[in-house]
C-alpha distance (Angstrom), angle and dihedral (degrees) to the residues before:
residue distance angle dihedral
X1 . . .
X2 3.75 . .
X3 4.15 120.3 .
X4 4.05 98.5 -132.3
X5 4.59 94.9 -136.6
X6 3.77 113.9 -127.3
X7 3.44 85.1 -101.7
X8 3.69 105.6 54.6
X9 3.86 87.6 56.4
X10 3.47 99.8 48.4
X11 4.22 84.2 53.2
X12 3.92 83.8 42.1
X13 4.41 91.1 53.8
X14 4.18 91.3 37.9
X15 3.92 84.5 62.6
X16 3.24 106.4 39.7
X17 3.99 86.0 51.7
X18 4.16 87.7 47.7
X19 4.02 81.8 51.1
X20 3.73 92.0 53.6
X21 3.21 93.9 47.9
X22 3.70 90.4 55.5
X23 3.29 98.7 55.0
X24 3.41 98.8 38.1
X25 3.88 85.6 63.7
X26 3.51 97.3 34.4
X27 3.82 103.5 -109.1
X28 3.79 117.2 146.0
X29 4.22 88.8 -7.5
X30 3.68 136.6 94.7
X31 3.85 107.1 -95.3
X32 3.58 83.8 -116.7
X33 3.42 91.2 62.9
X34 4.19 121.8 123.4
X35 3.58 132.8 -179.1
X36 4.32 100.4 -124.8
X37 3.89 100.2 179.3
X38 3.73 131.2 53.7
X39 4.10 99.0 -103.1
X40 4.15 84.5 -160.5
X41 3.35 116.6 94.6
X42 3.92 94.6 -178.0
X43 3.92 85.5 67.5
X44 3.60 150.5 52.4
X45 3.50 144.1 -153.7
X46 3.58 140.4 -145.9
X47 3.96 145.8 158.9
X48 3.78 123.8 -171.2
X49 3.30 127.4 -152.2
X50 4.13 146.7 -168.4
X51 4.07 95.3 -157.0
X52 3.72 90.1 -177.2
X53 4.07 92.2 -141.9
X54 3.66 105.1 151.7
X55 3.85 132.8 103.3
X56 4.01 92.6 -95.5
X57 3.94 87.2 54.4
X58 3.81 87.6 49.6
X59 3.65 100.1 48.5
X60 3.81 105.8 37.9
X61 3.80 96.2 30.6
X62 3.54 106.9 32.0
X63 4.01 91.6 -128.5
X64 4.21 97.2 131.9
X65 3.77 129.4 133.2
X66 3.59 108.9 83.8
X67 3.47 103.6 -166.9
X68 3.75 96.7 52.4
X69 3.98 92.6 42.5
X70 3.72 95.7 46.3
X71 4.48 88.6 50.9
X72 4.47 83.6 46.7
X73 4.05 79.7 45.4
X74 3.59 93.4 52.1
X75 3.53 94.1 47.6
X76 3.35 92.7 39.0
X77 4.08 103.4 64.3
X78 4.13 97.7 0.9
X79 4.02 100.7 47.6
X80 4.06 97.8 34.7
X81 4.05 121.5 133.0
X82 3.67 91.4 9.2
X83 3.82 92.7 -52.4
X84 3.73 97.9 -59.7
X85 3.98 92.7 123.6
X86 3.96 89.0 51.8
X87 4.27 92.3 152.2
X88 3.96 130.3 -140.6
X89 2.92 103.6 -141.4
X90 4.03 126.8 16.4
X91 4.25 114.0 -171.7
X92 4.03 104.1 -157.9
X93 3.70 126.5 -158.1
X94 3.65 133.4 -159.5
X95 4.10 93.8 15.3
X96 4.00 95.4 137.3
X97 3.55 110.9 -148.9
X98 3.98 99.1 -120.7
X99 3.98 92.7 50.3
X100 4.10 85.3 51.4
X101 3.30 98.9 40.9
X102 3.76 145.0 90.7
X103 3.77 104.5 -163.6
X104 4.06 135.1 22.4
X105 3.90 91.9 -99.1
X106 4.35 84.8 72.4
X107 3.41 96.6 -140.3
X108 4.02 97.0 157.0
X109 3.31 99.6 -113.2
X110 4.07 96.7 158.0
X111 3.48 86.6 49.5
X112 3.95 90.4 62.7
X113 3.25 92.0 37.9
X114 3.72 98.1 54.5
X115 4.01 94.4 45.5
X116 4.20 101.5 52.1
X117 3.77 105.1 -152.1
X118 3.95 101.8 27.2
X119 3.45 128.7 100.3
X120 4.19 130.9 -166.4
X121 3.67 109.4 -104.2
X122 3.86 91.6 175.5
X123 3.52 146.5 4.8
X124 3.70 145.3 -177.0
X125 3.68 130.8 173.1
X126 3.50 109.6 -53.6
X127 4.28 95.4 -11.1
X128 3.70 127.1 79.9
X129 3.64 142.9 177.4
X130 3.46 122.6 -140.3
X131 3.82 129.9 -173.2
X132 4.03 138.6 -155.3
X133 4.09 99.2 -123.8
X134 4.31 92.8 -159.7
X135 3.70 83.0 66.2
X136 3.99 122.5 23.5
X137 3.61 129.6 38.4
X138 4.07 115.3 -150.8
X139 3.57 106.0 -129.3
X140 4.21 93.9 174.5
X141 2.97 151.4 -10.0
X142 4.16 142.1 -176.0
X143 3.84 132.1 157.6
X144 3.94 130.2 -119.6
X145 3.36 124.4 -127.0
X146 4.01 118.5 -131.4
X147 4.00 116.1 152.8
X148 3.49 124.0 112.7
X149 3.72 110.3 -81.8
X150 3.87 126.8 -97.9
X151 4.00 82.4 9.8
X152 3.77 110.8 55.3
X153 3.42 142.9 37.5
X154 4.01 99.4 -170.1
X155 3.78 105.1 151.1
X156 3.96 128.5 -178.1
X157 3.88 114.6 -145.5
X158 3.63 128.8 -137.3
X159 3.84 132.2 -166.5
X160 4.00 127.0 -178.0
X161 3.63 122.3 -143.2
X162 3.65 136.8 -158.3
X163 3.98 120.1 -140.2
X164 4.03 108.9 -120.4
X165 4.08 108.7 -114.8
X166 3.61 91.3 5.4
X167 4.02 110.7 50.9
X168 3.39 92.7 -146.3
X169 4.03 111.6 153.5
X170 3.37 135.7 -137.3
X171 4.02 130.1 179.8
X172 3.82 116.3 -152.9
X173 4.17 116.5 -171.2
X174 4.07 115.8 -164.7
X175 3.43 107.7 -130.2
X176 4.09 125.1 -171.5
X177 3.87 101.7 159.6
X178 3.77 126.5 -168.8
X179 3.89 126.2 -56.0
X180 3.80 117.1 -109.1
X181 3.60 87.1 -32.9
X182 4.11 108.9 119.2
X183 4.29 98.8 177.0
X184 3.85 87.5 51.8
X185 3.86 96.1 44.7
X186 3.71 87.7 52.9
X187 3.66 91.8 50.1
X188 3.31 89.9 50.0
X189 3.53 94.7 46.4
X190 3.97 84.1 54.4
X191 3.86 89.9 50.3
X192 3.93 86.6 51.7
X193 3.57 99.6 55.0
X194 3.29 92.0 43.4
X195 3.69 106.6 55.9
X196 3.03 106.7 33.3
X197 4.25 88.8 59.5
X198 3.44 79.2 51.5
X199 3.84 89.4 59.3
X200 3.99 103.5 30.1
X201 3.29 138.4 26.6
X202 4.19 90.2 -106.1
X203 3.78 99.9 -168.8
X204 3.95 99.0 99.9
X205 3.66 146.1 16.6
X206 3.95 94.1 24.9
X207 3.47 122.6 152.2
X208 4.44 113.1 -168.1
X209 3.81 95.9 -175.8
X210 4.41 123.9 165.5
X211 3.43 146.5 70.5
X212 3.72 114.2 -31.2
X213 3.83 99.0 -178.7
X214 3.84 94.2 -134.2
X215 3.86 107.1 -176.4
X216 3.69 113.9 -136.4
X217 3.92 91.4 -92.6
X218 3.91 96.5 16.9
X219 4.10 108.2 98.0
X220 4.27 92.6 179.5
X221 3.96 80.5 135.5
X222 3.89 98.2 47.8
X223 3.81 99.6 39.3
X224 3.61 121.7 18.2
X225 4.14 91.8 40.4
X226 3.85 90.4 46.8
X227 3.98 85.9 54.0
X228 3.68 102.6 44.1
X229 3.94 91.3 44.6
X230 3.69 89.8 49.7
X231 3.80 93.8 81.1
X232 3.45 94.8 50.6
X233 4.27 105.2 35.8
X234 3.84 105.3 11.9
X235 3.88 90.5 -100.8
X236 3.45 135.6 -49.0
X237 4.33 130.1 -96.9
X238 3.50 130.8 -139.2
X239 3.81 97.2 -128.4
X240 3.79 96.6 -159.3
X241 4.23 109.3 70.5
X242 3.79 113.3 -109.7
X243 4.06 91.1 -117.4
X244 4.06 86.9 57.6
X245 3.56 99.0 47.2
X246 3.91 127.0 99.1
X247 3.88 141.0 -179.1
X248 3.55 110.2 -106.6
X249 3.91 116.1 -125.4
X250 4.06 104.7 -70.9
X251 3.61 120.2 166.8
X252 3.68 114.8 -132.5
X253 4.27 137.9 153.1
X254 3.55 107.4 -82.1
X255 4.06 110.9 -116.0
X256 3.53 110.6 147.7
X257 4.37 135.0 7.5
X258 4.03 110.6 -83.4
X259 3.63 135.5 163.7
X260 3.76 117.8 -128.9
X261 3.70 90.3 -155.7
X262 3.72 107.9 60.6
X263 3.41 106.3 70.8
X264 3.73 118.7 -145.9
X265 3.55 102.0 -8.0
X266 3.74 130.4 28.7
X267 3.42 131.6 -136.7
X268 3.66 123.7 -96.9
X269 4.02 108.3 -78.0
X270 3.49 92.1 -0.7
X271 4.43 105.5 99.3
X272 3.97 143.1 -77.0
X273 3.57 113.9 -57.1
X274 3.85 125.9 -89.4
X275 4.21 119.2 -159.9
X276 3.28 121.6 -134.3
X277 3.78 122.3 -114.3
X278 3.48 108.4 -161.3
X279 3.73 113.5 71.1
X280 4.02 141.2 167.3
X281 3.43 112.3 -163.9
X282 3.88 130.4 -173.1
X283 3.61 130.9 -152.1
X284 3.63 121.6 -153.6
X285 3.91 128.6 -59.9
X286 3.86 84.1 54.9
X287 3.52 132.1 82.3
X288 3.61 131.3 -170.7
X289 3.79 120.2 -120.0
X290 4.07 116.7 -123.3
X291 3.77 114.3 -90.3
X292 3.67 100.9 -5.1
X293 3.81 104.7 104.8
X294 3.96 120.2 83.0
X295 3.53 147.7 140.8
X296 3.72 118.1 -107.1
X297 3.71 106.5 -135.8
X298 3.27 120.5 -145.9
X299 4.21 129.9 -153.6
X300 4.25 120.9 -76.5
X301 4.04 86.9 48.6
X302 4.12 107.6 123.6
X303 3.44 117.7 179.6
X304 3.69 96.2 -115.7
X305 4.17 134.4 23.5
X306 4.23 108.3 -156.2
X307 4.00 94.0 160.4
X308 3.48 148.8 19.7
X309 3.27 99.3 -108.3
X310 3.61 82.9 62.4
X311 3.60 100.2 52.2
X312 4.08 87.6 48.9
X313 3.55 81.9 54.4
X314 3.73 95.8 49.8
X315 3.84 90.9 46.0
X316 3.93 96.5 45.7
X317 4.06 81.4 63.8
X318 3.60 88.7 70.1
X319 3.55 95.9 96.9
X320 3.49 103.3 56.3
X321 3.93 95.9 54.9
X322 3.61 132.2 74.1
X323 3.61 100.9 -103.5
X324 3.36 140.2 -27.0
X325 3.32 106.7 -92.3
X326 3.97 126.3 45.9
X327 3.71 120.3 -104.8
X328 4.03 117.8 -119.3
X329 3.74 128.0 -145.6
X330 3.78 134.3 -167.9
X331 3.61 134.6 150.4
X332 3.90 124.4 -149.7
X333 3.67 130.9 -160.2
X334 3.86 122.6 -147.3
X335 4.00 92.1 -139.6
X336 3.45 128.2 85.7
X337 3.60 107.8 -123.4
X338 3.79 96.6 56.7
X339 3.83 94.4 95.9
């Protein structure tokens, strides 16, 4: 087989960028025309997201019919902006295997079905990782084991991809730590780090991306991960800017004014802070690329809560969004002068 020069691919890259660009304006291309995949292979792009499809989300929240959730989801975080944010590589949470499913074995079969052109790489009770085949190859894939021991078996999968005409790697782990429990999400945390050194060498190209279940004043994600990583990757990043990123919709007992849009900090005048809980963080080896990452915020999200009968009214949106949480977006490029 032919060895493509250095040269030859960077021609190769320049026009499939010019072709983009084409169709993205509409020169020489249907207007119906999209770009689907990610025509850079210096970068990647993913979005994780808690779906909340399981029967707890259906009976206390209202959030049921799989099929017709899974097609809004798709749309959602797959079809966005005309298909120019079409990820890599999306890590779902809370996708139980019978809701997903179309026979006993729970293979995901919806889930394929639903998102044309991606395939599971890796999956573990209620989390999977699912991959765009026109532009990543998986070349592994293993799980981690976190639970308590001699009680739980709670594992978080991983799967490592290769970058289509490049071969860069990546390594994305599925994380869904403990609710409003901080000791066990820092054991867990512990587990993590761990295990998965264990299992890979950890120091670059390593992508921790899920739900974290930060409390509203509980940073387990922000701190404690950043400093147990550290030893092993040089700390961790929030890929998503701290002006673009939001809480995602968490019922709690009102006690004091707080906007569930600004993140870690709120504005002057405008409420107590309110952490995120969705994160994607990179180690290093990957940067992020200016303005990509965000949170995609769903409906029931006003900009500020001053009552309860506000938050009740926040929370009684649940069931008209697509999950309870808010999916979160970033892409990352694996040379230095992207950020």
């Amino acid at each position: 087989m032919a060895v493509e020069s250095s040269r030859g691919r960077r021609a190769r890259v320049v026009a499939v960028a010019l072709a983009s660009l084409l169709i993205c304006s509409g020169a020489g291309a249907p207007a119906h025309a999209v770009v689907a995949d990610n025509p850079d292979p210096e970068t990647v792009r993913l979005l994780t997201y808690n779906v909340c499809m399981n029967t707890k989300c259906a009976q206390a929240y209202g959030l049921s019919g799989t099929d017709a959730r899974l097609a809004q989801i798709g749309e959602w975080v797959i079809g966005r902006d005309a298909g120019t944010k079409r990820p890599d590589v999306l890590a779902l949470q809370e996708a139980y295997y019978k809701e997903v499913s179309t026979g006993p074995e729970g293979n995901g079969e919806k889930l394929e079905r639903a998102f044309p052109g991606y395939r599971i790489a890796q999956k573990q009770d209620q989390r999977w990782i699912l991959y765009n085949t026109a532009t990543l190859t998986r070349t592994d894939g293993g799980g981690v084991g976190v639970g308590e021991p001699q009680r739980d078996t709670k594992v978080f999968p991983w799967a490592q991809f290769a970058r289509k005409e490049t071969g860069h790697r990546v390594t994305v782990v599925n994380v869904h730590l403990a609710h409003g429990d901080g000791p066990r999400q820092r054991r867990e945390v512990d587990r993590l780090a761990e295990g998965i050194t264990r299992q890979l060498p950890l120091g670059t190209r390593t992508v921790l991306a899920g739900d974290f279940n930060s409390t509203r004043n509980d940073d387990t994600a922000g701190t404690h991960l950043n400093q147990v990583f550290e030893r092993y990757t040089g700390g961790l990043t929030d890929a998503v800017p701290v002006d673009r990123r939001t809480s995602t919709l968490h019922r709690t007992e009102f006690t004091t004014a707080y906007s569930p849009v600004l993140g870690p900090s709120a504005e002057p005048g405008r409420g107590h802070r309110n952490l995120p809980i969705d994160h994607l963080f990179h180690g290093t080896g990957l940067r992020c690329v200016v303005g990509a990452g965000e949170v995609y915020k769903d409906r029931g999200e006003p900009a500020q809560v001053t009552s309860q009968a506000e938050e009740d009214a926040r929370w009684a949106e649940v069931h008209r969004r697509r999950s309870d949480h808010n999916a979160v977006y970033a892409e990352l490029s694996w040379s230095a002068d992207r950020c």
